[in-house]
C-alpha positions as CSV (number, residue, x, y, z in Angstrom):
1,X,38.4,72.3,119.2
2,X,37.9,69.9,116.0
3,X,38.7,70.8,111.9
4,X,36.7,68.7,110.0
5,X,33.4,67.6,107.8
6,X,30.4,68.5,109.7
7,X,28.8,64.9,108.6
8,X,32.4,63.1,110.4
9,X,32.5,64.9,113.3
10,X,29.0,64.4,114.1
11,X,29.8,61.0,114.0
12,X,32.5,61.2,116.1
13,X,31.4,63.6,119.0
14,X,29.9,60.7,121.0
15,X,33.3,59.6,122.0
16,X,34.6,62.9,121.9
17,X,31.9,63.6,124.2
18,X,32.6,60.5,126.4
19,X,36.4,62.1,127.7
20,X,36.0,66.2,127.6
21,X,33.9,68.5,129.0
22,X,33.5,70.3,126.0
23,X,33.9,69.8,122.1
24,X,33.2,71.8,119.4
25,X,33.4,72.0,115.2
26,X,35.6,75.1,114.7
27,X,35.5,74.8,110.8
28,X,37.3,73.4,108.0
29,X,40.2,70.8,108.3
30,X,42.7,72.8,110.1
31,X,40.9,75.4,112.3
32,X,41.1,73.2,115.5
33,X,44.7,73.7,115.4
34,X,44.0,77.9,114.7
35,X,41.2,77.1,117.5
36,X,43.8,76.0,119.7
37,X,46.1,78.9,119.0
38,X,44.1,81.7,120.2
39,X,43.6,79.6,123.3
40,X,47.3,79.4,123.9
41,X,47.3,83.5,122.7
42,X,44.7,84.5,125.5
43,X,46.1,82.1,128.5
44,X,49.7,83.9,127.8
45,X,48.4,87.3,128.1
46,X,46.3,86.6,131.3
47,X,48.8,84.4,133.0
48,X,50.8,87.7,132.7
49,X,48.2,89.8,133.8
50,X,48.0,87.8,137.3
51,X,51.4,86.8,137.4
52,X,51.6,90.8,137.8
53,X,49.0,91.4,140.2
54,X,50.3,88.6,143.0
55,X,53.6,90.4,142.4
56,X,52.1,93.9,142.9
57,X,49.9,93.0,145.6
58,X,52.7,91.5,147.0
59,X,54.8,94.5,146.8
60,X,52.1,96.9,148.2
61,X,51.8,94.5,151.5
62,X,48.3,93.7,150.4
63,X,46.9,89.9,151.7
64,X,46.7,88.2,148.3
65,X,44.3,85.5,149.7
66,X,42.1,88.4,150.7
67,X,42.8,90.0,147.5
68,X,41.5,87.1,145.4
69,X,38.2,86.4,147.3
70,X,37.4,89.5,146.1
71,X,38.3,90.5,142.7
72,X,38.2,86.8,141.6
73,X,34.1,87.4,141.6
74,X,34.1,90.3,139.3
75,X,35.4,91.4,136.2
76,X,39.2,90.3,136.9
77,X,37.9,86.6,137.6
78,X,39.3,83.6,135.8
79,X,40.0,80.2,135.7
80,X,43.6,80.6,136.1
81,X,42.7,82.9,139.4
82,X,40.7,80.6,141.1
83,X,43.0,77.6,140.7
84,X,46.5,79.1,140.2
85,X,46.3,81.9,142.2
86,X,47.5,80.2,145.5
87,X,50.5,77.9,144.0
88,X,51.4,80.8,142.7
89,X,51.5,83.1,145.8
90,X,53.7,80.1,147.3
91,X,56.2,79.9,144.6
92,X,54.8,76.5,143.6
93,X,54.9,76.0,140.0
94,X,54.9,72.0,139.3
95,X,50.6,72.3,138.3
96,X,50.1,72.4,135.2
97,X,51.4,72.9,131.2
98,X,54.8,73.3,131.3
99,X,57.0,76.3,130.2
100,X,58.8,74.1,127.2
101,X,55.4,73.3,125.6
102,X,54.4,76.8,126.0
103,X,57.0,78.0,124.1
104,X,56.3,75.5,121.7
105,X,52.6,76.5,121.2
106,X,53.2,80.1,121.3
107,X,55.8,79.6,118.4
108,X,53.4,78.0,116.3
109,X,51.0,81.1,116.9
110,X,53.5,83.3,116.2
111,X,54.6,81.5,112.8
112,X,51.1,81.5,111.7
113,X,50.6,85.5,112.6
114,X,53.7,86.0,110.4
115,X,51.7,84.3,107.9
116,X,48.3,85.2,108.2
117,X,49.6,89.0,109.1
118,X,48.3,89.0,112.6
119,X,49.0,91.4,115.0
120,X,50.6,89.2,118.2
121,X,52.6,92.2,120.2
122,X,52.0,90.7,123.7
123,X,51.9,87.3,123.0
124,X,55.6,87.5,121.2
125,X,56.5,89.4,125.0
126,X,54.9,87.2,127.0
127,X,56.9,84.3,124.9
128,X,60.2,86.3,125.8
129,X,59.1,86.5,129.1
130,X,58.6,82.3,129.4
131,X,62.3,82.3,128.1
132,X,63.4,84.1,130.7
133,X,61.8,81.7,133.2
134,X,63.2,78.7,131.0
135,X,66.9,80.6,131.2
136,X,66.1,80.7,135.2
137,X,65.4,76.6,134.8
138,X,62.0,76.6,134.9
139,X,61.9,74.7,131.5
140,X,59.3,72.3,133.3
141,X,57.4,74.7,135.6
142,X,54.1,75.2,134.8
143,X,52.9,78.2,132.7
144,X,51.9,80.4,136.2
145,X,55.7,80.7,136.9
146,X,55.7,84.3,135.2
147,X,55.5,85.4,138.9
148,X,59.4,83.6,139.3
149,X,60.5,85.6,136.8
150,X,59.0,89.1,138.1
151,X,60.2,88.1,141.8
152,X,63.8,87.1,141.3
């Protein structure tokens, strides 16, 4: 997710190209950053989302493994399913982006939806709802550790 001259970053995607998977030109100087916001806004809301169905599965004595293999092929799939789903069934939360820089990204979304008038209602939950997890010590567990905070 770049800002930039179209010329430049054309010029600069070869190397780009050489380290990640993907790369793209978002816009003007600046919109990489906004780019990189939204990502932060949609993992936050469906981190949530499965943090809450492991813990309802859970609840309603379902297999969550079984669970998974399922809905992870349809319309609930994700990337977050497929590769957090099982850490997080075992209360293992040491895999990824951590809680702190979380906070720190959703922050900055938040700041710019105050500016930009942006409507963020369950992004600005779902940060309360990481410092609950931080206030439970989880400052450095990875952002799947919602779950933690629905199962203490």
């Amino acid at each position: 997710m770049c800002g930039g001259k179209p010329d430049i970053f054309e010029r600069a995607k070869p190397v780009i190209d050489a380290y990640a998977r993907m790369v793209g030109l978002m816009g003007p100087a600046g919109s990489g950053q906004l780019a990189k916001m939204v990502n932060q806004i949609c993992i936050a809301g469906l981190v949530q989302g499965l943090a809450e169905g492991i813990h309802f599965a859970k609840k309603a004595g379902l297999d969550v493994e079984n669970l998974v293999s399922v809905i992870s092929k349809g319309a609930a799939g994700s990337w977050q399913m497929e590769n957090r789903h099982k850490t997080m069934n075992e209360g293992k939360f040491d895999f990824g982006f951590a809680i702190d820089w979380m906070r720190k990204d959703l922050g900055i979304c938040l700041t710019e939806a105050r500016r930009n008038g942006a409507k963020l209602p369950v992004t600005a939950l779902v940060d309360q709802f990481y410092g609950d997890v931080q206030a439970m010590g989880g400052n450095r567990w990875d952002t799947s550790s919602l779950l933690a905070r629905l199962e203490k």
